[in-house]
C-alpha positions in Angstrom: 39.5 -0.7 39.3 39.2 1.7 41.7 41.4 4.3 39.5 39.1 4.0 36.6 35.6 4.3 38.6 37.6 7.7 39.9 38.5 8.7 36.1 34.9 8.1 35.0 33.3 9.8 37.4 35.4 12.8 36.5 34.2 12.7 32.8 31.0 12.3 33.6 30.9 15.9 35.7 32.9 17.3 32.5 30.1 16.4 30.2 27.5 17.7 32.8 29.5 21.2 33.8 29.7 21.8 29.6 26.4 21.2 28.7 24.9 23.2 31.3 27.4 25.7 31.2 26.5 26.1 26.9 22.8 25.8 27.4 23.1 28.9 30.2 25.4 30.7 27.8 23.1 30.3 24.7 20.0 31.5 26.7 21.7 34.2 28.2 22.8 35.5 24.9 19.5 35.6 23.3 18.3 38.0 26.1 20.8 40.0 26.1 20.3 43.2 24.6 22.3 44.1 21.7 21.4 43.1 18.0 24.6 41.4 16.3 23.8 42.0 12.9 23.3 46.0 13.5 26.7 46.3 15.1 27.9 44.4 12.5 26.5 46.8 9.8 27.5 49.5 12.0 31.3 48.3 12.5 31.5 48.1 8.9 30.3 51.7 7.8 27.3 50.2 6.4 24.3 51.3 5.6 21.6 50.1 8.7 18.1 49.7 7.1 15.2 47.1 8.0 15.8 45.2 5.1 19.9 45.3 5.6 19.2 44.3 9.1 16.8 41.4 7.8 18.9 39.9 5.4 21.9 40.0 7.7 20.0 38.1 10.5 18.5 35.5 8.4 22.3 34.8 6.8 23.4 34.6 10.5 20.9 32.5 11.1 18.7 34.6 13.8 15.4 34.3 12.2 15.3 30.9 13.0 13.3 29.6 16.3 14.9 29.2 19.3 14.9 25.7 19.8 16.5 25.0 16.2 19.0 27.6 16.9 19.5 25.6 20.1 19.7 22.0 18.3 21.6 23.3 15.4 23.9 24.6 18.5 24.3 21.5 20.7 25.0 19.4 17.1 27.7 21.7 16.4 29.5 21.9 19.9 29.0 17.7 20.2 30.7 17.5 17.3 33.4 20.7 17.9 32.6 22.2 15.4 31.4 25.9 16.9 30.4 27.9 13.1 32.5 30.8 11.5 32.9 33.9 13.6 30.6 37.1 12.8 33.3 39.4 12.6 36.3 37.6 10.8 34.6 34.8 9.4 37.1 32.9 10.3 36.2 29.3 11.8 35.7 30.4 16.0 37.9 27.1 17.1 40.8 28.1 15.2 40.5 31.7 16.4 40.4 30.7 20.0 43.3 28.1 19.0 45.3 30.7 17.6 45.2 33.1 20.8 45.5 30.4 23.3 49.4 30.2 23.7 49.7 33.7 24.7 47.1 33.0 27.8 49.2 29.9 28.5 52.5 31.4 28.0 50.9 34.3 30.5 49.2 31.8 33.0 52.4 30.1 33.4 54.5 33.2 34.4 51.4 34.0 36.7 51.3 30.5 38.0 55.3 30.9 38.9 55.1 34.4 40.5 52.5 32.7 42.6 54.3 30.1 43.3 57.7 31.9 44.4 55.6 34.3 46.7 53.6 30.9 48.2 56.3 29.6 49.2 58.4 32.1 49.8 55.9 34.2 52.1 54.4 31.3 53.7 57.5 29.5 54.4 59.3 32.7 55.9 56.8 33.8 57.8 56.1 30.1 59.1 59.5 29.6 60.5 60.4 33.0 61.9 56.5 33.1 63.3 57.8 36.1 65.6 59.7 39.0 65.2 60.4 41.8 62.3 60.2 39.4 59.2 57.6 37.4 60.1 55.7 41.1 60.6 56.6 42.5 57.7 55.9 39.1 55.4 52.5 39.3 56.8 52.1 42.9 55.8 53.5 42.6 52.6 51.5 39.3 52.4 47.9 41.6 53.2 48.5 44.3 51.0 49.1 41.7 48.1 46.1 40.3 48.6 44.3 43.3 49.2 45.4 45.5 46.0 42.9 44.9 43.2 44.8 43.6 39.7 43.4 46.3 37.8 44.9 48.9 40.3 48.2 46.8 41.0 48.7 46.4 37.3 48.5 50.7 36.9 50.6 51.2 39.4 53.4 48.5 38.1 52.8 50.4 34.5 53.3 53.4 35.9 56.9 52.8 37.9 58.2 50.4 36.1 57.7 51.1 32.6 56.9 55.2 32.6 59.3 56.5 35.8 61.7 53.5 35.8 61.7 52.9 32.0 62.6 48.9 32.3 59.4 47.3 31.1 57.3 47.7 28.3 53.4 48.6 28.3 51.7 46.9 25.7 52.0 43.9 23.9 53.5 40.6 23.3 57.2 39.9 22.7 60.1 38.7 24.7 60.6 38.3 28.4 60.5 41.9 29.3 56.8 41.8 27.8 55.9 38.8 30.0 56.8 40.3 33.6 54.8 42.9 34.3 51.4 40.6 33.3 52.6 37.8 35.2 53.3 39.8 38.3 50.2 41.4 38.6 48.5 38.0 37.7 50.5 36.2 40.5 51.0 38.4 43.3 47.5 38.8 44.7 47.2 34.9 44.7 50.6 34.2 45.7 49.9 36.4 48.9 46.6 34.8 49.4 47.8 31.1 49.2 51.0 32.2 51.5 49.1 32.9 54.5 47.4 29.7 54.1 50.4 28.1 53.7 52.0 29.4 57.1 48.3 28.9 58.9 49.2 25.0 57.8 52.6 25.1 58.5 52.2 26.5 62.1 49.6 23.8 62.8 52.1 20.9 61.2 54.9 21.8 63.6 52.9 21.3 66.5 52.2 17.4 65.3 53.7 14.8 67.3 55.4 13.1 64.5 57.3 16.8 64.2 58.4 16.8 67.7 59.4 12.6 67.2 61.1 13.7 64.4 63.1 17.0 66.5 63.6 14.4 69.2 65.9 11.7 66.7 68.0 14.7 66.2 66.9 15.6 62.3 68.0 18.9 61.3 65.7 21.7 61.5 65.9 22.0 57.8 65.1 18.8 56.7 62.0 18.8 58.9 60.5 21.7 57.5 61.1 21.1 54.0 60.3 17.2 53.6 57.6 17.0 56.5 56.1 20.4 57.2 56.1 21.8 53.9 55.1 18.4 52.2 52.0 18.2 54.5 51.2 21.8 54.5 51.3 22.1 51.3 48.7 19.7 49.9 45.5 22.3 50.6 47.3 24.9 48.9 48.5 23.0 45.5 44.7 22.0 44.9 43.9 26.2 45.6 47.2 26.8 42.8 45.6 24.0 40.2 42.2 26.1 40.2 44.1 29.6 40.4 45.7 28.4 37.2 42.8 26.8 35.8 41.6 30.6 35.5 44.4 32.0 34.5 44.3 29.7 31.5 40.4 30.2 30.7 41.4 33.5 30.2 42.7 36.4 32.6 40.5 39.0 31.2 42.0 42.2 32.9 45.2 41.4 33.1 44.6 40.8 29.2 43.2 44.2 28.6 45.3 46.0 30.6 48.5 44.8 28.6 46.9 44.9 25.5 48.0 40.7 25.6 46.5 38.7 22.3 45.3 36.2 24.3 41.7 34.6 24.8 40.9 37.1 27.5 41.5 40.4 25.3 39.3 38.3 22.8 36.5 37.4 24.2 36.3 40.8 25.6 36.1 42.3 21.6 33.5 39.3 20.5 31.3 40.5 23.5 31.4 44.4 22.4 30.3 42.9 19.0 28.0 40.3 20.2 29.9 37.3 18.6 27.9 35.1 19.5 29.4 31.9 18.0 32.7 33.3 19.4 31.3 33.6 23.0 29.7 30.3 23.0 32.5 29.0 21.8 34.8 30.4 24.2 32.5 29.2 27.1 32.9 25.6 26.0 36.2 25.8 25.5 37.2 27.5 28.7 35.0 24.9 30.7 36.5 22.0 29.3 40.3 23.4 30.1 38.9 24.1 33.5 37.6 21.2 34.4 40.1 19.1 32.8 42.9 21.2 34.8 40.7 19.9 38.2 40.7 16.0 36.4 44.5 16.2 36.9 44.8 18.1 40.3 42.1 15.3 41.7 44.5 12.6 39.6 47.5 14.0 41.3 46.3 13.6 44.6 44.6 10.1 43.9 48.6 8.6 43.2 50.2 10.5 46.0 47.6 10.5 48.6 46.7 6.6 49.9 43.8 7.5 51.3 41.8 8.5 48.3 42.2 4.6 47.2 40.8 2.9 50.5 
């Protein structure tokens, strides 16, 4: 009983973060400056006049009132069905449908780097908490975090794939295509989440039940890896679910920096051409994903933790 009071609860701020978050998004729009049928013209060669401009905006629907291009807005997304796309007139959900695999394919390799250097960082620097190595994880753990992605992403361009020649640029293919992206979409957040994970870690080995546990004569590595590290480590998967739950709504730079067909580089074009059943669209679509992403962290926790059922 408990479980489905916790599930329905859940929905119920799902179907409050995407209304507001499409109402905010509609309004926003409207006052934005930019006229979407003259770029349209304009992007096509075509000749801009009054009555061009006219015509265009009462076929797009834009001469209407606000409030019915509201209603005729919030009956469409109820009912998923988010209109045709300005530019390629193609339905917007199976445009965003289309691209979402790449953003998943590159928020997984994102959500791994991140992982690795979590762990990795955080663990290292946890056990050796003196010394050289823990030192230099720390440093290497700072400038991580500190390096914008745009900046880290140039850089990793520029040695790896111009000096070093072993990556390429652009684009979306095999592996090789898939590294560069995912590094510089995992590194800064791997870094960040590693120094939480040693803050944790440090405080866990100074628990009783850890010095019980030294005192029955368990190995060191046993203790840190099914005691420390499983308690430590709880703060830190909630801070990777929501990491990811960006990365999957769209890691817009990373996206344009590659030149990676994913919803990121997307929504970035339908916003130069105010798309604005795109961009709506996209907002409602990258909410729900969000919050459903959260649903299933907070699900997670609610089977593994006790506590979150008393």
């Amino acid at each position: 009983m408990r479980f489905i009071t916790f599930l329905g609860e859940r929905l119920v701020h799902l179907l409050i973060v995407v209304m507001t978050v499409s109402t905010l998004t509609f309004l926003l729009l409207r006052f934005t400056p930019g006229d979407p049928a003259y770029i349209l013209l304009h992007t096509n060669d075509m000749p801009v006049s009054e009555t061009a401009l006219h015509a265009l905006r009462e076929e797009l629907g834009l001469t209407k009132p606000l409030w019915v291009q509201y209603s005729q807005w919030l009956l469409d997304a109820l009912t998923w069905q988010w209109g045709d796309s300005y530019v390629s007139q193609n339905p917007v959900l199976t445009e965003l449908l289309s691209r979402f695999p790449a953003t998943l394919e590159l928020a997984v390799g994102g959500l791994l780097v991140a992982l690795v250097v979590t762990l990795g960082l955080g663990m290292l620097t946890a056990v050796f908490s003196s010394g050289w190595i823990e030192w230099m994880g720390r440093t290497m753990a700072l400038f991580g975090a500190a390096i914008p992605s745009f900046w880290l992403a140039l850089l990793m361009i520029y040695f790896f794939s111009v000096k070093l020649g072993w990556f390429p640029t652009m684009g979306r293919g095999g592996w090789e295509h898939l590294v560069l992206p995912s590094f510089t979409l995992g590194l800064g957040i791997g870094a960040v989440y590693a120094r939480v994970l040693r803050k944790n870690m440090l405080e866990m080995l100074d628990q009783n039940f850890i010095k019980a546990s030294k005192a029955r004569g368990l190995s060191t590595t046993r203790i840190h890896v099914t005691q420390v590290l499983r308690h430590a480590s709880m703060p830190v998967v909630t801070m990777l679910g929501t990491s990811f739950a960006f990365m999957v709504g769209g890691s817009i730079i990373v996206e344009r920096i590659f030149d990676w067909p994913g919803l990121g580089n997307y929504i970035i074009q339908a916003i130069n051409a105010r798309d604005y059943p795109v961009i709506q669209g996209y907002v409602i679509f990258a909410s729900v994903l969000f919050v459903t992403i959260h649903i299933l962290v907070d699900l997670i926790f609610f089977l593994i933790d006790p506590r979150l059922r008393t």
